[in-house]
Every structure is written in C-alpha cells, then in structure tokens.
C-alpha positions in Angstrom: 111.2 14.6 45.2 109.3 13.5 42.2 106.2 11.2 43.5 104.4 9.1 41.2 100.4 8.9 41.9 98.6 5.8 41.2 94.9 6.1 39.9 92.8 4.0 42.4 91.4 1.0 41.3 87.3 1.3 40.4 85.1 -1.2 40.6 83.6 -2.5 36.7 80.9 -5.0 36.1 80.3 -5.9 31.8 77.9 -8.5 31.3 74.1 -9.7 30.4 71.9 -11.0 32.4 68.0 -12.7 32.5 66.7 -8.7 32.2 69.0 -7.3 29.5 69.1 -10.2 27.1 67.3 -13.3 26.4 68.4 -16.8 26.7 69.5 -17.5 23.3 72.3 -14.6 23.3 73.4 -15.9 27.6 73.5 -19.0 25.7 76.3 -18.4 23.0 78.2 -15.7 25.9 78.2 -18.9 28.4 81.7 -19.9 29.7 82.0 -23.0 31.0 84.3 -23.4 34.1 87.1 -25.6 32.1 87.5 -22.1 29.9 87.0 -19.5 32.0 90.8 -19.7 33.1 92.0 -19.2 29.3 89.3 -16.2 29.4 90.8 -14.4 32.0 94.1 -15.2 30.4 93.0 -13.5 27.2 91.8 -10.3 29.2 94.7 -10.2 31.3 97.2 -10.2 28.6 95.0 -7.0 27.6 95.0 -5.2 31.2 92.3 -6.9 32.9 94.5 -8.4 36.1 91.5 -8.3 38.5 88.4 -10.4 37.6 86.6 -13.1 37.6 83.8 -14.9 35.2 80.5 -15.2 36.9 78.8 -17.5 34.3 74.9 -19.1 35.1 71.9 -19.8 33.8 70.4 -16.1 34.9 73.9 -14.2 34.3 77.2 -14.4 32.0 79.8 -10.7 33.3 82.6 -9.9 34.7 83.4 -8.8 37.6 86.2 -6.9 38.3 88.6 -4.0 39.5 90.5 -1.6 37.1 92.7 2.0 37.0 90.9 3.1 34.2 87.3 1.0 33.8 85.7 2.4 31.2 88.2 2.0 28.5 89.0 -1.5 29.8 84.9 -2.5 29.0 86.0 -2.3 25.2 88.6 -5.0 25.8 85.8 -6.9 27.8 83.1 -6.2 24.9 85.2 -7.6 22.5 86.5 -11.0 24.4 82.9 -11.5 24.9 82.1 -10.9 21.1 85.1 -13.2 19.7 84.0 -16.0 23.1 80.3 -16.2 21.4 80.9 -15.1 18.1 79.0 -12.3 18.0 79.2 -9.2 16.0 79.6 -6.4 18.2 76.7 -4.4 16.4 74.2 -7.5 17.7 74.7 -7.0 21.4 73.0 -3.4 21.6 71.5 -3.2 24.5 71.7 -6.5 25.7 75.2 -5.8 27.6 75.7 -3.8 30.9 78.4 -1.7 31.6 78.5 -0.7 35.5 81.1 1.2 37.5 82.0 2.7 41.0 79.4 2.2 43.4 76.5 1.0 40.7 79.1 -1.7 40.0 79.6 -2.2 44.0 76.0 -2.3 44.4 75.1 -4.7 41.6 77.8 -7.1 42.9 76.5 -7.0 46.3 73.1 -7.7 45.0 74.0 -10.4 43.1 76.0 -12.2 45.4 72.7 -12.1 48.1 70.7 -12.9 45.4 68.5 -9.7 44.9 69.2 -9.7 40.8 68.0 -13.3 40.4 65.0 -14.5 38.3 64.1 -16.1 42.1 64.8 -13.2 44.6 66.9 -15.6 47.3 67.6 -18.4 45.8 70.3 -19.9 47.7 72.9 -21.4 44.7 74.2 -18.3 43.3 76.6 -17.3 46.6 77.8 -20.8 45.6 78.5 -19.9 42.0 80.1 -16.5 42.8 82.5 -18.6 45.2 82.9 -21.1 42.2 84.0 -18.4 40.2 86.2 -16.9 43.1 88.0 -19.7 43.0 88.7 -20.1 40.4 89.9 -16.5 39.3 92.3 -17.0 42.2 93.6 -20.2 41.2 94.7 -18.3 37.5 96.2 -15.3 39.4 93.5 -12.7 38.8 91.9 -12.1 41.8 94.0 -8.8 44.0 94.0 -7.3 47.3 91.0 -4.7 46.0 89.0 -7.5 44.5 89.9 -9.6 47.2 88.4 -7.3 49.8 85.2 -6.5 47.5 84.2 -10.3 47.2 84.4 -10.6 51.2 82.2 -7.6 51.9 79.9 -9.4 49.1 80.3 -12.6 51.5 79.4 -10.8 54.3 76.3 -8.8 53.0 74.9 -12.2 51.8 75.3 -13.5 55.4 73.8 -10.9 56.7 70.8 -11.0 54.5 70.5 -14.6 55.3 70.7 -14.1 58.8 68.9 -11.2 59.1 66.3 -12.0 56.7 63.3 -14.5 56.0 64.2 -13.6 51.8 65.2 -17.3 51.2 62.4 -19.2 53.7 59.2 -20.0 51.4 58.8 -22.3 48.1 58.4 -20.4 45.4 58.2 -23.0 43.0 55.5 -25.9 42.8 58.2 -28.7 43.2 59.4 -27.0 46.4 55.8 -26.1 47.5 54.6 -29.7 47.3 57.9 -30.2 49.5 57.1 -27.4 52.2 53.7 -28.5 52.4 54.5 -32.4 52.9 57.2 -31.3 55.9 54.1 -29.3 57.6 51.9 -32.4 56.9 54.4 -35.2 57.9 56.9 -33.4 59.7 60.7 -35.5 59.3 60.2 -37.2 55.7 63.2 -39.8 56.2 60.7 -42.2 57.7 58.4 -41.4 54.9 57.3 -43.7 52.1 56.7 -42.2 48.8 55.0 -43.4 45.9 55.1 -41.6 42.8 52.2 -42.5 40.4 52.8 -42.0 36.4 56.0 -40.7 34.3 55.4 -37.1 33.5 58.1 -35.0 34.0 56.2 -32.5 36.6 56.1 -35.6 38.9 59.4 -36.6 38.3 60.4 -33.0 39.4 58.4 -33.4 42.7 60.0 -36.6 43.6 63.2 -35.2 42.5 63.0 -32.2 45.3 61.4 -34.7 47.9 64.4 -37.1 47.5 66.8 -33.9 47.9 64.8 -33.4 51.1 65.6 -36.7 52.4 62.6 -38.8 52.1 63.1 -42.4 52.9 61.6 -44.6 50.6 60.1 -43.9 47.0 58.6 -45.8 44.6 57.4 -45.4 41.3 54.1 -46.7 39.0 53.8 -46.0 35.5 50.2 -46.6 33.7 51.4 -47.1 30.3 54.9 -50.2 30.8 56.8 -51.5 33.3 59.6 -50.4 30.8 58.6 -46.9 32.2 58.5 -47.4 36.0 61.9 -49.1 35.4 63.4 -46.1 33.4 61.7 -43.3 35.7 62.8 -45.4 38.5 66.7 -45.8 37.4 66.8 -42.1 36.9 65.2 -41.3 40.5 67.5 -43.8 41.8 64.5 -45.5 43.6 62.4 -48.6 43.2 59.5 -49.6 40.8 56.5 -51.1 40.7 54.1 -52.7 38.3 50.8 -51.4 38.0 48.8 -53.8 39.4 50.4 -53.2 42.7 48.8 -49.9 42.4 46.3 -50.4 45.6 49.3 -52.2 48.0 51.5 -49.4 47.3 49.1 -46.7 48.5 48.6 -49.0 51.5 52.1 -48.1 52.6 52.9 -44.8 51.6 52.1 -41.8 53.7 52.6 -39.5 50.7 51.3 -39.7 46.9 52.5 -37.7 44.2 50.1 -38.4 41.2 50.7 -37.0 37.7 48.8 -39.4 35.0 45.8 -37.0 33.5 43.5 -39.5 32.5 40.3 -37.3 32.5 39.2 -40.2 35.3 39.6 -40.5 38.9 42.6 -43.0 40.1 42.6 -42.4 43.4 39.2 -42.3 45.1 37.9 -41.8 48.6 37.7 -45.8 49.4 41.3 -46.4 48.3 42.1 -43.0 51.0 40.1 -44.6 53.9 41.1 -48.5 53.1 45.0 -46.6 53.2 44.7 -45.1 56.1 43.3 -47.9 58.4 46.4 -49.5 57.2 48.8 -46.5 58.2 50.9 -46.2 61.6 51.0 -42.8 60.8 47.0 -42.4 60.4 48.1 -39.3 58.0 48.1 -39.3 54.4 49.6 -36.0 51.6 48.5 -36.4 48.3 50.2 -34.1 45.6 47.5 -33.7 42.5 49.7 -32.2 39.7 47.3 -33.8 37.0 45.0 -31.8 34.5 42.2 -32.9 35.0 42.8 -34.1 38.7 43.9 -38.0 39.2 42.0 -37.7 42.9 38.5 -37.6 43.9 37.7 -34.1 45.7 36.0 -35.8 48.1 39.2 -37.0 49.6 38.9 -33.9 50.9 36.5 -34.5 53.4 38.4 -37.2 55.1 40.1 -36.1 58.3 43.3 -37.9 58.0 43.8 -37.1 54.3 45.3 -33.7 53.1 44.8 -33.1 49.4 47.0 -30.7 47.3 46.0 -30.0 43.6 48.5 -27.8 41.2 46.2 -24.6 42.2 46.7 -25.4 45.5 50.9 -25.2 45.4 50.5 -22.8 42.5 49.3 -20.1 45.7 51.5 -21.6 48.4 54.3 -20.8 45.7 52.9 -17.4 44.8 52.5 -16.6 48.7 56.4 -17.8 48.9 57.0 -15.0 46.1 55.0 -12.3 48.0 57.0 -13.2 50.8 60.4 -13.1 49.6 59.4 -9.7 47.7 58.5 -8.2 51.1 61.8 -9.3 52.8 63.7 -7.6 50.0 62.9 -4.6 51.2 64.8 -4.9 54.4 67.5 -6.9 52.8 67.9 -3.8 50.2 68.5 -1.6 53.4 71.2 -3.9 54.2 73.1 -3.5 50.8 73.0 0.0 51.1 74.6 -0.2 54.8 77.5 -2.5 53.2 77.7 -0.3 50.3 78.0 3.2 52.5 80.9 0.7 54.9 82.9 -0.2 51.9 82.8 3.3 50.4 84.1 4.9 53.9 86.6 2.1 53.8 87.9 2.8 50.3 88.2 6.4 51.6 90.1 5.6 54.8 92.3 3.7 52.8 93.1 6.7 50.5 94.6 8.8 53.3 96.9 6.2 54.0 99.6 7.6 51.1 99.4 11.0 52.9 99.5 9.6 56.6 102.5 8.0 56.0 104.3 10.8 54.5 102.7 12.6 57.1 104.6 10.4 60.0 107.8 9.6 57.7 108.4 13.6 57.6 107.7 14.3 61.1 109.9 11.6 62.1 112.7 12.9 60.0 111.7 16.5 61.7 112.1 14.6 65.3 115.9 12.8 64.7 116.8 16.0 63.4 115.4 18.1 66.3 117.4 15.6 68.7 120.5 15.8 66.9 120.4 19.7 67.4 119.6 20.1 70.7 121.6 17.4 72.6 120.2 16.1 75.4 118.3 19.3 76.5 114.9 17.8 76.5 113.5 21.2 76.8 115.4 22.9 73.7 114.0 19.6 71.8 110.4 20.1 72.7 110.4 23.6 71.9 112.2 23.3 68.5 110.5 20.3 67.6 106.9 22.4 67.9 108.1 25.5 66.2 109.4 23.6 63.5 106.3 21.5 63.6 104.4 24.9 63.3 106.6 26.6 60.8 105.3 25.9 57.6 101.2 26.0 58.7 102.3 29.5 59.9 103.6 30.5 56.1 100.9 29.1 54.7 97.7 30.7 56.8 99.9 33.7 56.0 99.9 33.3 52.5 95.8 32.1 52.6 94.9 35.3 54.5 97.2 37.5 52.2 95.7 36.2 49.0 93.1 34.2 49.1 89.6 35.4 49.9 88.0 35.2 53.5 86.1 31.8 52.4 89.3 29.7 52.0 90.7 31.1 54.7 87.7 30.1 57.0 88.4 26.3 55.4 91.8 26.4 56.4 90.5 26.7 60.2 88.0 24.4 59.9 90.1 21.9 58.8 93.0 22.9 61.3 90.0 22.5 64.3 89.1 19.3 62.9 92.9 17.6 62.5 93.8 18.7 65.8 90.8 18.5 67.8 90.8 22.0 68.5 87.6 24.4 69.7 86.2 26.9 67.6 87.3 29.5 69.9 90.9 28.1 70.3 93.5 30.7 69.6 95.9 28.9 67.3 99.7 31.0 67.8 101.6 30.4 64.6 103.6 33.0 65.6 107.4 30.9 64.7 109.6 31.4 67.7 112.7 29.7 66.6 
C-alpha cells in the first residue's frame, strides 16, 4: 500500500531586532496590531499557515512553523520588503533567519526575556501573548505552533519563578521607585510632590503613580500654566509656586528636577518639614544638574537624599544583578529546549506505533479466526507469526550484511523488547 510521508513541521524565526538593525529600519518593518491580520493573510495565501507577527519596540519577526522553512524565509523577506518598502538589497545583514532548535531557542528566549535591550523586563511575555492572539483569531496559529508557544509560556514561568532576573530597577525612574518603597515602605499613604517640569521628573512621578502612591502634586518654577499642564498629564493636582514651603511640609517624598545652578531645597526647609511629618521620614529624589538640594541634607537623620549618581548605581547594580541571574535562567532554556526536542521525537514514532498496533491487530483477528476457540493453537500461531518476518530478516542481515549491522539489529531487538544481552532470541518459525 502506497503511504504518503509528510515532512515534519520545523520551527523558523525571520526578523530584525535591537542587535541586527537600528531603529530607523524596525521603524519602517513595524506592524501595527490593526494590520498584522492582513499580514498573515498575505503570507498565508503564499504557504505560511503557522505564524504569528511579534512586533515591538526592541523586535519586528515572525515566528512560525513550516514543511520546508528555508524556502518559505523568501516569501517572508519579501512581505517584509513590500510591508516597509524596502528594497531587498537594503536589508543585508539587518534580517535574521533562524531554524530548528536555533529558532526554538531564540523563541524561548524571547518570550522570558533573555533577547531584550533590558534582560527581564516583564512586558514582552505580554506582547508575545498579544500577538498569540491575535494569530489565532486569523486562523494561523496550529497544533505544532500551538504546542511551541506553551512550552515558551512555561519556560518564562519558570524563569520567573525560579529566578531573581526581573527583581531590581534597572532604570533611574524605577530606581528612584525601589529606593522610596525601602525608604517609605507602602506609598499609597504617601504624599508626593514633584518640584519643576522637566521630563526626567515627569518620568519619576510617572513610575511612582504606577506604583500606587497616594497623593501627588506638582510646582513649576517658571507658570502656573506649567504646573497646570504637567499636572493634567499626570492626572494629579498643582500648585503655585509660592506654596513651595507648605507643600514640602506635607509630603514625605520630593522629586526635584529644576537645575537652577542654586540650592532650592536646603537643610532648614528638611528639618522645619520634618517636625511637621507623622511619618518623621522624608525621600528626596535630586535628578537636577547641578543638584536642586543642599548636601547637607544628608546629615539629617530623618532625611534620605538620592542624587541622579546615586540611582544611576542602584540601577547599574539592578543590571549586574539581572545579568548574574541570566545565567541560571539560560540553564533553564536549555532544559525546555532538550524537553521539547525529546517531545518532537516521541511524537515522530507515533506514525510507526500505530502501524505497528494496526498490523498486529490485523495479525490477532486473523490468528482467532484460524484457530477457533483453541486458545492454545491461538497463542502459539499468533507468536510464530509475530516472529516470522524478524526471523527472515536477521537471516537475510547475517547472510549479507556485515557483522556490524547485524550486531545493531540485536541491540535494537534487546532494547524493544527488554531483553538481556545474553537472552537467546529462537526465531526459529515453528508454524
């Protein structure tokens, strides 16, 4: 009976990301999410039935499952090319074409954010899940790709769990946040003032709203135009000015960003705060340069002074730190990675196994059918029948072939059937 054989579906990843290509050319090859569903529409009409569009800030590829990967790249290449319009010639180097396990690896990577510009940065499991979506939603996504992206899920939870790699600011917005939860502990009771309208402050308030402070307020220096406009952005209150001193009366944290080349905030304004505070605690962020704060707040007890050199090495230790945990989250890639490969092995013995048990079965009814209801006469035909064909066979290797593949033959025999080295195997055929 003729048998057609179905290549198995590899693994393929074709894309450019924050180390192959600079911004410019991610810029023109971004796909925003309304699109990405004609996208895949385009590559599927071309062959490409499994994939999905990973598209981000750090990363614009595909992901994806083919029969034959490499000549399906081309296809990707070129939707890429005619997405951005880009000549062909101008990517060079710029795109990545990975298959197998390299492809299996990357993915994994990506997805527990080991490829990122920020080694465990938690939003891009979140955008590969985006993207999951929706792939699914236009019919692309398989059974193969299907069980790739969950072993992806998993290794990320396991690197999460198993790991410290996303614990640590590594940024100065999220240091000046790490360091005012050690300093205040819970910030919802926390009032906040922020103190000028440059954008580094902004982003500070920005991260210490996300992190759930209670009350925030904002003072610009040069209009109350400003404070309003910073204010309606930050979705928080403002302040004039000349409420400068009352407003550090009751906040427990200051975020200061004006520059001057002059000292706003000096040690009497510290000490007259702090006999004012429940909290007898005070966190001052400095992000100005020159410093907005006296140094000598420093040497009050109650006061605890952060400059941007300061949260520049809390965020470098946070670095350091996630690059160490890597190491151990790398080892847990390559666990997943050896898993999914023996899976995708067990799974290609399936075909054979069920011709295996399909002809043996046929081999049993038969054998019934012949010997009646002698259970004996069944047993012993259905084994020599069973036995039959590895007889000719071992014949034939030992006639023709050389000693080695014989020798293979009975190592593989031992290993199907359990058998001991020095078994004696009869496949002497006594029907």
């Amino acid at each position: 009976m003729n048998r057609a054989t179905r290549n198995p579906k590899v693994p393929f990843v074709v894309g450019a990301n924050h180390r192959s290509s600079g911004l410019s050319l991610r810029d023109r090859l971004f796909v925003e999410d309304a699109m990405i569903p004609a996208f895949l529409k385009r590559l599927s009409d071309q062959g490409v039935s499994e994939a999905l569009v990973l598209s981000t800030c750090d990363r614009v590829e595909v992901q994806g499952v083919h029969e034959s990967p490499h000549e399906i790249a081309s296809v990707i290449i070129d939707a890429f090319a005619n997405h951005g319009e880009i000549d062909k010639s101008d990517f060079g180097e710029h795109l990545y074409t990975l298959y197998g396990d390299v492809a299996l690896r990357h993915i994994l990577r990506v997805a527990s954010s080991l490829d990122s510009q920020v080694i465990g940065e938690p939003q891009v499991l979140g955008q590969i899940k985006a993207a999951h979506r929706i792939a699914r939603d236009a019919d692309n996504v398989g059974s193969t790709l299907e069980s790739i992206l969950q072993d992806a899920y998993n290794a990320a939870k396991r690197v999460r769990t198993e790991t410290s790699i996303g614990e640590r600011a590594v940024s100065i917005a999220a240091a000046a946040v790490q360091m005012a939860r050690d300093v205040q502990g819970d910030l919802k009771n926390c009032r906040a003032v922020l103190i000028g309208d440059a954008e580094m402050g902004e982003m500070v308030a920005t991260q210490l709203l996300s992190a759930g402070i209670g009350n925030l307020s904002v003072l610009s220096d040069r209009s109350p135009q400003r404070s309003a406009e910073v204010a309606r952005r930050l979705d928080c209150h403002s302040a004039p000015w000349e409420n400068l001193a009352e407003e550090i009366d009751k906040a427990e944290i200051l975020i200061t960003a004006l520059g001057r080349r002059e000292y706003t905030i000096n040690a009497d304004m510290v000490r007259a705060a702090l006999a004012n505070h429940r909290r007898k605690l005070i966190y001052i962020i400095d992000l100005a340069l020159p410093g907005d704060v006296d140094p000598a707040v420093n040497r009050i007890d109650q006061a605890f002074l952060y400059d941007i050199g300061d949260l520049e090495r809390v965020a470098m230790e946070g670095m350091n730190h996630r690059e160490n945990e890597a190491g151990q989250a790398k080892e847990i890639i390559e666990q997943a990675l050896e898993s999914m490969s023996r899976g995708r092995a067990e799974r290609a013995a399936v075909p054979i196994l069920n011709r295996l048990r399909g002809h043996v079965e046929d081999m049993r009814k038969q054998t019934l059918s012949d010997s009646g209801d002698d259970a004996s006469k069944a047993t012993n035909l259905l084994a020599n029948r069973l036995l039959h064909m590895p007889s000719v066979v071992l014949r034939e290797i030992a006639a023709e072939e050389s000693d080695t593949e014989l020798k293979a033959m009975e190592r593989a025999i031992e290993k199907l059937f359990g058998l001991d080295a020095d078994t004696d195997i009869d496949t002497e055929n006594k029907e």
